[in-house]
Structures are given as C-alpha cells and as structure tokens.
C-alpha angles and dihedrals in degrees: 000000000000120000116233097244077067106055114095116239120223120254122226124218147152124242098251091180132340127202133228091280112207132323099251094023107054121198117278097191115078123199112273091035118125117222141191116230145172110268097230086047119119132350130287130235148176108214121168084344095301112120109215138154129229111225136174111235100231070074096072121098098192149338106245 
C-alpha cells in the first residue's frame, strides 16, 4: 500500500516543438497539445528564456 503523500502527481504542459519520430512509429503529439506526464520524466532545460523539459513520448501518460 502506498500512502498518498507517495504517489507521484502528473505534470501539464504544452508541445512547444516535436521532432520526425521513427521511421515506422510517427509522432502523435502535435505542437499546441497539452499533455499529462510523469514528474521525474524528461530533462529540463532553460532555451531563449523559456523553461521548458525534453521529454520521449512513450513518457507521456495522455493528450488532454
């Protein structure tokens, strides 16, 4: 049982930017979609002032 102060709460953004994907698997997300994904998910980064995280899509827990 894991106590509620231990569950890890979903994160909200918005795609800034999204790249090709692979050659058999292309991208879901588009750019301007706002998406649910795990906090410790990705890399943060700081890029012409605009914080912002890289993250892969397998990531992603859902398209809201």
């Amino acid at each position: 049982m894991i106590p509620d102060s231990a569950k890890e709460k979903p994160q909200k953004k918005i795609i800034l930017a999204v790249g090709k994907g692979k050659k058999d698997e292309p991208m879901t997300v588009k750019v301007g979609d706002t998406v649910l994904y795990g906090k410790h998910s990705g890399t943060e980064i700081t890029f012409e002032g605009i914080d912002a995280i890289i993250i892969k899509e397998s990531n992603i827990f859902c398209i809201i």
